[in-house]
ZAGURO-428599 format. One line per 3 residues: number of its first residue (from 1); for each residue x, y, z of C-alpha. Coordinates in nm, 4 decimals. Each point is the difference from the previous one (the first is absolute). Example, Ala and Ser with C-alpha at 12.3 -4.5 7.8 and 13.67 -1.06 7.14 Angstrom:
% residues 2
1) 1.2300,-0.4500,0.7800  0.1370,0.3440,-0.0660;
END
This chain:
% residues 482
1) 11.1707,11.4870,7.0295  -0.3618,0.0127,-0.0204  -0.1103,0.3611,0.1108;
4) -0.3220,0.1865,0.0474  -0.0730,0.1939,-0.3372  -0.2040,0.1886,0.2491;
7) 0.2781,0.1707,0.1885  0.3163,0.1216,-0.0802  0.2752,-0.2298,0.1195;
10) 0.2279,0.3451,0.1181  -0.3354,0.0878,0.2520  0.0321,-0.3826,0.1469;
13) 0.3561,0.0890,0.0570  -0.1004,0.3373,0.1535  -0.2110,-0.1938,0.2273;
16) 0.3310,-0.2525,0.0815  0.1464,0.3262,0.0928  -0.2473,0.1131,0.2295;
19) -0.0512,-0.3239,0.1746  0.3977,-0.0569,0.0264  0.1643,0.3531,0.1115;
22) 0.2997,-0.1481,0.1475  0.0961,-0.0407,-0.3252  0.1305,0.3375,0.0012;
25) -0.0319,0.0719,0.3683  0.1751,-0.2826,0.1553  -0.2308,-0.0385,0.2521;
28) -0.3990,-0.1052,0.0515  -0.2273,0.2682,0.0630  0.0470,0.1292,0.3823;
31) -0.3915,-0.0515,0.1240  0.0757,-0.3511,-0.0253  0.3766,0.0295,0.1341;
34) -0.1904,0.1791,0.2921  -0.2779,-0.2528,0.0613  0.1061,-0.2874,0.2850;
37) 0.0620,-0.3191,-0.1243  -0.2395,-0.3015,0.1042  0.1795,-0.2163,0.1467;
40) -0.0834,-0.2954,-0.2246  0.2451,0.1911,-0.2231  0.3218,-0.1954,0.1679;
43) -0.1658,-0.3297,-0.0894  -0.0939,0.1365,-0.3639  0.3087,0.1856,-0.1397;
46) 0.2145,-0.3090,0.0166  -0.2234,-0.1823,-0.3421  0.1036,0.3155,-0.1650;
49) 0.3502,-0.0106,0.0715  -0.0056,-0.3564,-0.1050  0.1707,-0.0812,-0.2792;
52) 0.1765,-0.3567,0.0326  -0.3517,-0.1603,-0.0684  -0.1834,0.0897,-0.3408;
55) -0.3175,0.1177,0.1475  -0.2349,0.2936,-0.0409  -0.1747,0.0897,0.2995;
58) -0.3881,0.0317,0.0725  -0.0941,0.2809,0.2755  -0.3936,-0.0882,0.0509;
61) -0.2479,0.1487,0.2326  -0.3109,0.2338,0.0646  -0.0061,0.3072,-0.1322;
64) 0.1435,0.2773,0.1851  0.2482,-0.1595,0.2395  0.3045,0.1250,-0.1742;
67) 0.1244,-0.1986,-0.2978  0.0831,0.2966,-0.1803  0.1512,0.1568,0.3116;
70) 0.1788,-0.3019,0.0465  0.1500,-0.0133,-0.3386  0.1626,0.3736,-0.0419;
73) 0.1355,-0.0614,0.3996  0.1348,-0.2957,-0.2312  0.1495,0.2440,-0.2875;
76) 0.1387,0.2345,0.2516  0.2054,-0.2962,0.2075  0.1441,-0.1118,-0.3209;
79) 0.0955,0.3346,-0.1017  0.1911,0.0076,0.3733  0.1469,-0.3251,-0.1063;
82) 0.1579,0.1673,-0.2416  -0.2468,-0.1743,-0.2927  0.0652,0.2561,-0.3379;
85) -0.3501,0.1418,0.0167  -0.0147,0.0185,-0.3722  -0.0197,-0.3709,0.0229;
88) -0.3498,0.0108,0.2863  -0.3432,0.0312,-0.2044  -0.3219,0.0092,0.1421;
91) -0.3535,0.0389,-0.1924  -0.2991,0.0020,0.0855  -0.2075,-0.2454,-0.1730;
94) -0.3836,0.1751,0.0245  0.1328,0.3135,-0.1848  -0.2186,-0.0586,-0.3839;
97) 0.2839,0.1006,-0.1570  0.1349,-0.3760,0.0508  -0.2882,-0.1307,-0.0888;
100) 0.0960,-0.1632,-0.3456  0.3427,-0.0729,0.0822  0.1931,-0.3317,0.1550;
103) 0.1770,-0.0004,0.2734  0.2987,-0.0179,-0.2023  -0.0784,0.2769,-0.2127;
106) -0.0115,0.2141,0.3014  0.3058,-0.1127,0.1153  0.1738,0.0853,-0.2884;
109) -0.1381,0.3068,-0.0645  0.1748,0.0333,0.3514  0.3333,-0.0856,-0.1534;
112) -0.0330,0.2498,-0.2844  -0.0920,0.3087,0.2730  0.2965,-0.0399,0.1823;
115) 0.1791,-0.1199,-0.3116  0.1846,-0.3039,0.1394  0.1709,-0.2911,-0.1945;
118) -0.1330,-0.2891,0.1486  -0.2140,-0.1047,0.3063  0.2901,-0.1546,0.2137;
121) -0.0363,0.1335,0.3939  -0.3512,0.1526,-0.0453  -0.2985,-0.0058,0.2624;
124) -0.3415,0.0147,-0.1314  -0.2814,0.1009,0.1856  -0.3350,-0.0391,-0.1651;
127) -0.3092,0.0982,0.2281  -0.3512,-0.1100,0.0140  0.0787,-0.2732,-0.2985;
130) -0.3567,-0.1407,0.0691  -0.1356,0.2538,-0.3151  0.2094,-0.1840,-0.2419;
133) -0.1548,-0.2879,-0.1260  0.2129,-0.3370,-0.0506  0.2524,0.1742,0.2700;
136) 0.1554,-0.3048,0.1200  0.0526,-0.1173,-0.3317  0.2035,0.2833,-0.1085;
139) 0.1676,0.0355,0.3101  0.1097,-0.3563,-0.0089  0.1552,0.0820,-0.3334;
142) 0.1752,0.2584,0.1159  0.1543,-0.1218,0.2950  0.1343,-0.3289,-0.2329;
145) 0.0918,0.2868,-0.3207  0.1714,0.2075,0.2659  0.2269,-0.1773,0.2282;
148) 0.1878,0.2728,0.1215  -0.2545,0.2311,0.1342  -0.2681,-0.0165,0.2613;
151) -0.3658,0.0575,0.0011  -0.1876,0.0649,0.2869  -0.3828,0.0704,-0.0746;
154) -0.3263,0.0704,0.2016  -0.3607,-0.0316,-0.0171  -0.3381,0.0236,0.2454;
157) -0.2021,-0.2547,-0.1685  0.1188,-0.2330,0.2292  -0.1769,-0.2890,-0.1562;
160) 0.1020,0.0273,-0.3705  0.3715,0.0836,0.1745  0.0125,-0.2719,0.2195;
163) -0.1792,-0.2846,-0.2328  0.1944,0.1283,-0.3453  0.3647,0.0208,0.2293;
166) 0.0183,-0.3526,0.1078  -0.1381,-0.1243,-0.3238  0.1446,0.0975,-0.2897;
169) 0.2870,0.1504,0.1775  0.1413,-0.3056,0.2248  0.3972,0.0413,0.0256;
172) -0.0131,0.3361,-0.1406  -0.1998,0.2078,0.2770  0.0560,0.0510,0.3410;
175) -0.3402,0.0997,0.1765  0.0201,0.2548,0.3112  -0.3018,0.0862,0.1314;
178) -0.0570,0.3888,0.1913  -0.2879,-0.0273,0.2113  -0.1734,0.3224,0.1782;
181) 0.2016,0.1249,0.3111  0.0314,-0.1931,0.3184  -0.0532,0.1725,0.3003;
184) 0.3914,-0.0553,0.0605  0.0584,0.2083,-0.3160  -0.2748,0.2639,0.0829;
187) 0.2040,0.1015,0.3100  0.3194,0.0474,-0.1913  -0.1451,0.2037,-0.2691;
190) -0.1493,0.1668,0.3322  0.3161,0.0792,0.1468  -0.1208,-0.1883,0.3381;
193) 0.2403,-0.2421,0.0521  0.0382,0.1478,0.3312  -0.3057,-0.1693,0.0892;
196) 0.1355,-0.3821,-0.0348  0.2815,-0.1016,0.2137  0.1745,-0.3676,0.0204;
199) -0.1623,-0.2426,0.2228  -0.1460,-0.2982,0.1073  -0.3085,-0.2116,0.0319;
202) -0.1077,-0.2847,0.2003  -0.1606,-0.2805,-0.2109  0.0199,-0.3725,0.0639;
205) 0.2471,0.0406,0.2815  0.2246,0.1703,-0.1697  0.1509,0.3330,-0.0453;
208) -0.0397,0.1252,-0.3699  0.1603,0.3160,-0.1445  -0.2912,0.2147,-0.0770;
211) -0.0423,0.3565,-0.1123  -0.1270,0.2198,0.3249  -0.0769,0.3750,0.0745;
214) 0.0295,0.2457,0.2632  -0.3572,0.1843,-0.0790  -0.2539,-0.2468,-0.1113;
217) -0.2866,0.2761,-0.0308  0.2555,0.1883,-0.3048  0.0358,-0.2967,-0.1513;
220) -0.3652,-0.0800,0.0190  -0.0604,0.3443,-0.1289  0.2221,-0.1070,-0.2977;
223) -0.2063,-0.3154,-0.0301  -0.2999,0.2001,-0.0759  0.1407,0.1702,-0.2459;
226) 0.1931,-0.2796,-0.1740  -0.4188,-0.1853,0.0015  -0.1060,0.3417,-0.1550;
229) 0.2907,0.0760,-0.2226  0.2314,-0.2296,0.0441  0.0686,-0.2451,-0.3292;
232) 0.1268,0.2487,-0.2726  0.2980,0.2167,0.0445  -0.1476,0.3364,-0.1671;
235) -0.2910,-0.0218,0.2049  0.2147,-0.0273,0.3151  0.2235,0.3041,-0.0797;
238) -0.2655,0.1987,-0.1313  -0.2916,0.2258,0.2436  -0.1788,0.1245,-0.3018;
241) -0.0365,-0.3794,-0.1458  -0.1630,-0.1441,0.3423  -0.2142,0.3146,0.0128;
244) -0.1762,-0.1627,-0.3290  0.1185,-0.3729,-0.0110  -0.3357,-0.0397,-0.1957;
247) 0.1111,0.2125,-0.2536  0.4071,-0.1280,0.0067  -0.0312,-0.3408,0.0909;
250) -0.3124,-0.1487,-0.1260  0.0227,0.2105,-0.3215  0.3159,-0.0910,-0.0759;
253) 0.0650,-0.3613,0.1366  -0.3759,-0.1823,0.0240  -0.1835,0.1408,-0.2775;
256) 0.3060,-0.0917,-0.2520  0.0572,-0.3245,0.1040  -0.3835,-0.0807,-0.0232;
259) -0.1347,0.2284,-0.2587  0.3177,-0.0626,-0.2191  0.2733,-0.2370,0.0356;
262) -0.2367,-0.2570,0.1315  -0.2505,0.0087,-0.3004  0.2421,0.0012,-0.2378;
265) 0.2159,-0.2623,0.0745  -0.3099,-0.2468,0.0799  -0.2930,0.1509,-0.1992;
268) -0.2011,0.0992,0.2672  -0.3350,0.1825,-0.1621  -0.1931,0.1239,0.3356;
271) 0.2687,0.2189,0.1155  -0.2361,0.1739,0.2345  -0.1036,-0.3291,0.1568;
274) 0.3945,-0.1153,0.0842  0.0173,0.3738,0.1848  -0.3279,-0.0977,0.1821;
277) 0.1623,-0.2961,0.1068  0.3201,0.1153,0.1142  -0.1798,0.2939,0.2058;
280) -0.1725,-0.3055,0.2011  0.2463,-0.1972,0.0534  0.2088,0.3253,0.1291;
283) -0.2855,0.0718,0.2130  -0.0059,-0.3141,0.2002  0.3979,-0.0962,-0.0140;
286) 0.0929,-0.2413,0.2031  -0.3671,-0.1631,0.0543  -0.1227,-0.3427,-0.0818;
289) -0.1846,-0.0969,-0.3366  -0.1272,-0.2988,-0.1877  -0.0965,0.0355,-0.3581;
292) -0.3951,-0.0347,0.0998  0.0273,0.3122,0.1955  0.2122,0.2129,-0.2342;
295) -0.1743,-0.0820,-0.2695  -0.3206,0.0715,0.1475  0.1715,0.3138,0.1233;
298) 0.1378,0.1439,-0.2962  -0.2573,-0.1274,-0.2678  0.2894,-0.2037,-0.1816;
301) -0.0089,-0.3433,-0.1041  0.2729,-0.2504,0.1643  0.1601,-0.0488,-0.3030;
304) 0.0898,0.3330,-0.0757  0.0495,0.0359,0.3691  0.2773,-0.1983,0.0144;
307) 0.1845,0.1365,-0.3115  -0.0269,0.3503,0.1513  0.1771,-0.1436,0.3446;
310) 0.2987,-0.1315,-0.1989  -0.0150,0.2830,-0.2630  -0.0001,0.2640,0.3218;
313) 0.2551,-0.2456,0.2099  0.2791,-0.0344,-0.3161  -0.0118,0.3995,-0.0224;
316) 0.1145,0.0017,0.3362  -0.3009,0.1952,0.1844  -0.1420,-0.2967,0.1839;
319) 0.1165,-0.3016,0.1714  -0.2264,-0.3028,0.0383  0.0388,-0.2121,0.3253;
322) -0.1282,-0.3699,0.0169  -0.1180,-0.1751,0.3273  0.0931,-0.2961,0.2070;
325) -0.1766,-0.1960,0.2639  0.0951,0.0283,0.3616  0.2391,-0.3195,-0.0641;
328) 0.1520,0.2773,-0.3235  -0.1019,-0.2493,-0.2342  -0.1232,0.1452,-0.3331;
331) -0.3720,-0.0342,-0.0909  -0.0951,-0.2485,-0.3085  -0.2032,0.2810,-0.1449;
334) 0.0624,0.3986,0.0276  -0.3061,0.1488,0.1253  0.0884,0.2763,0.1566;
337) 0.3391,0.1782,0.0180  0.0923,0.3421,0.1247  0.1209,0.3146,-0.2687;
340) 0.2163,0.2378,0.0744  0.1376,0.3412,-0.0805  0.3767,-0.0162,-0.0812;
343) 0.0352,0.3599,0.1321  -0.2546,0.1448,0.2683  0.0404,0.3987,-0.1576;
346) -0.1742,-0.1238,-0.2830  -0.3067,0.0182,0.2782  0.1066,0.3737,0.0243;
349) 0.0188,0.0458,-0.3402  -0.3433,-0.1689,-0.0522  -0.2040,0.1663,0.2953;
352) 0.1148,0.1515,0.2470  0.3046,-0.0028,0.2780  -0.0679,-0.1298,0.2935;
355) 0.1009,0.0310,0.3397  0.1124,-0.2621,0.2869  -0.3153,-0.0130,0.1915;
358) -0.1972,-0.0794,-0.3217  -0.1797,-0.3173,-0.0055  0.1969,-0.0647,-0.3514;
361) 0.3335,-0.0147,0.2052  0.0173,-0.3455,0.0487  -0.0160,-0.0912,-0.3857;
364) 0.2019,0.2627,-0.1178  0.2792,-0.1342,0.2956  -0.0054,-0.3590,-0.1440;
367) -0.0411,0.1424,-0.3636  0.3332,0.1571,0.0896  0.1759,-0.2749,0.1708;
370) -0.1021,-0.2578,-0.2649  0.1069,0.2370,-0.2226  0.3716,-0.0143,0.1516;
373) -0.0114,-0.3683,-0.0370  -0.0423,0.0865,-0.4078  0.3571,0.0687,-0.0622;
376) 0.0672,-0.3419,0.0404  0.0177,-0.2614,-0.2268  -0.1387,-0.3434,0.0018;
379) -0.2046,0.0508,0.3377  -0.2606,-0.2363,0.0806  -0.1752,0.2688,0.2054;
382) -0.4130,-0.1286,0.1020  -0.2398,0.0881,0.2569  -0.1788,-0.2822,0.2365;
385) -0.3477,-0.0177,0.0121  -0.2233,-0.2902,0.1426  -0.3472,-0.0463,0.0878;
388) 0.0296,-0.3322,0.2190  -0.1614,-0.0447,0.3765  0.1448,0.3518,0.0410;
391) 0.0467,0.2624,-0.2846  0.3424,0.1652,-0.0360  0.2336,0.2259,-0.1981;
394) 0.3523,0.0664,-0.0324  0.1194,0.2959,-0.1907  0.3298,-0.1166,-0.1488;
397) 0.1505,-0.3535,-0.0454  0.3064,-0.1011,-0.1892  -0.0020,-0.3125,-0.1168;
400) 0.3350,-0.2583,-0.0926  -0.0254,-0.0944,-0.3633  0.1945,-0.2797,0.0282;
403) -0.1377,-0.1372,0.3473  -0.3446,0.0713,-0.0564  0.0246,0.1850,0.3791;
406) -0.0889,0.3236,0.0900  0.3422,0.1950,0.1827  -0.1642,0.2638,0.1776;
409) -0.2903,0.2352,0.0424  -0.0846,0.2936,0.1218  -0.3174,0.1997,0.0823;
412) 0.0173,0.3966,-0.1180  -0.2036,0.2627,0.2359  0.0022,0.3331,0.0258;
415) -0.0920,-0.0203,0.3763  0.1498,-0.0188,0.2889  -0.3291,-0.2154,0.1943;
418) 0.1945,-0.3737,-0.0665  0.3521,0.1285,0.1848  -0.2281,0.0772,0.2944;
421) -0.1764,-0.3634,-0.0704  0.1651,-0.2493,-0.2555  -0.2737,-0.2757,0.1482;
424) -0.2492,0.1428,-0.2287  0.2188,-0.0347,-0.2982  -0.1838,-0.3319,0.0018;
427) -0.0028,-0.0704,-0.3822  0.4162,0.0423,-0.0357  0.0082,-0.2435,0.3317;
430) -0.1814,-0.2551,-0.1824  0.1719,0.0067,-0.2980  0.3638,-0.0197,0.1859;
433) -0.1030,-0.2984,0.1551  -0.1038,-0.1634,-0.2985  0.3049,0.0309,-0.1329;
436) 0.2536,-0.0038,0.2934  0.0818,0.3778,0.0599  0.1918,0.0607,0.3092;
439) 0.0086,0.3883,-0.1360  -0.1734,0.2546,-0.2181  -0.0355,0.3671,-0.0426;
442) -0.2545,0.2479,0.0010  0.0268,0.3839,-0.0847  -0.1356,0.2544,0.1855;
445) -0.0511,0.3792,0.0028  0.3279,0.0843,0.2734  0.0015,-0.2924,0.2351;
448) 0.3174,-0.2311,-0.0177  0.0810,-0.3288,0.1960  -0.0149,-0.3058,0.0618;
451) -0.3436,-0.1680,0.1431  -0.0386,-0.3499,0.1119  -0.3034,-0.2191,0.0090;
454) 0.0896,-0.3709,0.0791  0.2768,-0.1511,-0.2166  -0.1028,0.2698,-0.2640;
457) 0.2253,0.3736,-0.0132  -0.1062,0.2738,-0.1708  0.2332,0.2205,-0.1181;
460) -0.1857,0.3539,-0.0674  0.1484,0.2601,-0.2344  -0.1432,0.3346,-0.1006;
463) -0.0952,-0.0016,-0.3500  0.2130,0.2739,-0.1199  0.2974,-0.1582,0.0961;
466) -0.0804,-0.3520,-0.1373  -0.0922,0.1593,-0.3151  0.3916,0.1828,-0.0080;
469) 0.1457,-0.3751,0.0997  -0.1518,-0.1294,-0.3256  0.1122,0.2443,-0.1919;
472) 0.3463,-0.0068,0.1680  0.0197,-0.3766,-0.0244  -0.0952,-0.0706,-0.3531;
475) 0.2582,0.2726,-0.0904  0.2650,-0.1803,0.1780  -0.0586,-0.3489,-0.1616;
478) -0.0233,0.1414,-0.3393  0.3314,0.1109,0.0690  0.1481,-0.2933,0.1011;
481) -0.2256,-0.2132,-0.3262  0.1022,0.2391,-0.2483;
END
């Protein structure tokens, strides 16, 4: 085994020690028996249990929205299942004292602390692999040198994760991605399920189970919050973090992903400029832009531009949306798209909180809806914009892959004007009769109902409550997929 002359092998076991007290205690420590669960944890815990298909596992996503958390909630359910916790080992991978071993040297170094025979029934957990260079290379090795145990690993550098996983890894990793908290998740962590009772909604003549409440106003109240606090669990059980998210959050979760993990995985040299960048694009989420304007804007050239969209979009803190016509075909050539934040409390984090009779409310509402729509795979999610005799914009279309047709879209306010008078929703009108809507939906502050204008129904929703049925919904069909 190839060891560090630098430090003594018995301190790396110390460390194993310290990182893995169940060894002796039996148990994980209690702060994270005591913390809530999200409740992606149902859909995640099975991968680990796994053990019929010869697969390590691959927990990706920002930083800060529990991977760790996720995987000692892990340790401590297979300790209840009865799982000898001599035979659970968990490292953390950005300690230095790893830093000139394999994977496999760690792991048996793990063997030798706990002094067992062989590796047969063990669970390794090795966290934030993204500072080990070649990861997937030596992970793939272990996972064929080591049938009988299971790795589950996890990383932020989304892009490097994601791009190196399917790779060099296909038929040997099992990708699960942990995105920031949906507003569904926010009110359990909350405690609030009170708020959100079982009901129904009326869209295209039909009855639709929908999640409802008793006290709109709390739940709007909650809403708030969840824009201003909302997509990371610490922040949204902790007072003294929101009193200074710019401290916490941007410390902690921006400025590492673009002062560090994003220059060194692509070589980025203007570090300064990239933060520049991102604070623009932050500033004006959810708005319009065409590479002429941004790059007029910003003082960067288009090239670099558009490496600094996908470099910012693959580390999971934007999400670029394309544009159809008012037919929802695509255009030839992408002039102009809309960016957006994949979690609105990075605005907090960035400036300042707001409040929900700021003018900012409306982009930080569809910033937090669209942001819903993230936890799903494979979405063809665009917006409509045409300039033809009359000009027009929808918010959100989602388009059929296969049929080249849009199935729905739906116009996002934080208003209550259009349930008073849909007729002046003129540009969603248009664009359902292009394409042979008989219903649509549009979200509103507290107004809910149905509104009727010719052939055309409009089914209005507040937007704290659609935001919970996303959540809710993509919850339940990852259920049923997985």
């Amino acid at each position: 085994m190839k060891i560090s002359s630098i430090i003594p092998t018995e301190k790396i076991i110390e460390r194993l020690h310290y990182e893995n007290p169940w060894w002796v205690s039996k148990e994980v420590h209690s702060a994270y028996q005591d913390m809530q669960k999200r409740l992606y944890f149902d859909l995640f815990y099975p991968f680990v249990k796994e053990k019929d298909i010869r697969r390590a596992v691959v927990l990706m996503g920002p930083r800060r929205v529990g991977k760790t958390v996720m995987m000692f909630h892990s340790i401590d359910q297979l300790i209840k299942d009865e799982v000898n916790p001599q035979k659970i080992f968990f490292v953390g991978i950005d300690n230095p004292l790893y830093l000139n071993l394999s994977l496999e040297d760690i792991l048996l170094l793990c063997k030798d602390a706990v002094k067992l025979q062989n590796l047969e029934g063990c669970y390794v957990f090795f966290d934030e692999v993204q500072y080990l260079k070649d990861w997937e290379r030596h992970l793939k090795v272990l996972v064929d040198s080591y049938p009988d145990t299971k790795f589950i690993v996890s990383g932020s550098a989304a892009a490097a994760l994601r791009w190196h996983s399917t790779e060099s890894g296909a038929g040997r990793f099992t990708d699960f991605m942990l995105p920031p908290l949906t507003f569904q998740e926010y009110i359990h962590l909350k405690n609030m399920n009170h708020l959100i009772l079982k009901g129904e909604i009326d869209y295209a003549n039909l009855k639709i189970p929908y999640a409802v409440t008793h006290d709109i106003k709390a739940l709007n109240r909650e809403f708030i919050n969840y824009l201003n606090f909302g997509g990371y669990p610490e922040v949204v059980l902790s007072e003294k973090i929101q009193s200074d998210m710019g401290r916490y959050v941007k410390n902690d979760i921006v400025d590492k992903v673009l002062l560090r993990d994003l220059p060194s995985l692509y070589g980025i040299k203007d570090v300064q400029e990239l933060n520049r960048f991102f604070t623009y694009i932050a500033y004006n989420t959810g708005n319009e832009f065409s590479y002429e304007t941004m790059s007029k804007e910003s003082g960067i050239i288009k090239d670099t531009l558009k490496k600094y969209l996908e470099y910012l979009e693959s580390a999971f803190l934007i999400k670029v949306l394309n544009k159809v016509d008012i037919n929802a075909k695509r255009l030839k050539r992408v002039t102009s798209f809309k960016v957006y934040l994949t979690n609105p409390s990075l605005i907090t984090a960035l400036f300042s909180p707001i409040s929900e009779t700021d003018s900012e409310m409306g982009n930080m509402v569809e910033t937090a809806i669209l942001s819903q729509w993230m936890h799903r795979e494979n979405l063809d999610l665009t917006y409509a914009r045409w300039k033809d005799k009359k000009e027009g914009e929808v918010d959100l279309v989602l388009l059929d892959d296969r049929k080249f047709k849009p199935l729905w879209a739906i116009e996002i306010k934080w208003s209550n004007r259009y349930f008073d008078k849909p007729q002046e929703l003129n540009s969603l009108i248009q664009f359902c009769k292009a394409n042979d809507f008989k219903s649509t939906l549009v979200t509103s502050i507290d107004k809910e109902g149905v509104k009727e204008i010719g052939d055309l129904r409009f089914s209005f929703v507040p937007s704290a409550l659609y935001a919970y049925n996303i959540g809710e919904n993509t919850l339940k069909m990852k259920n049923t997929s997985y």
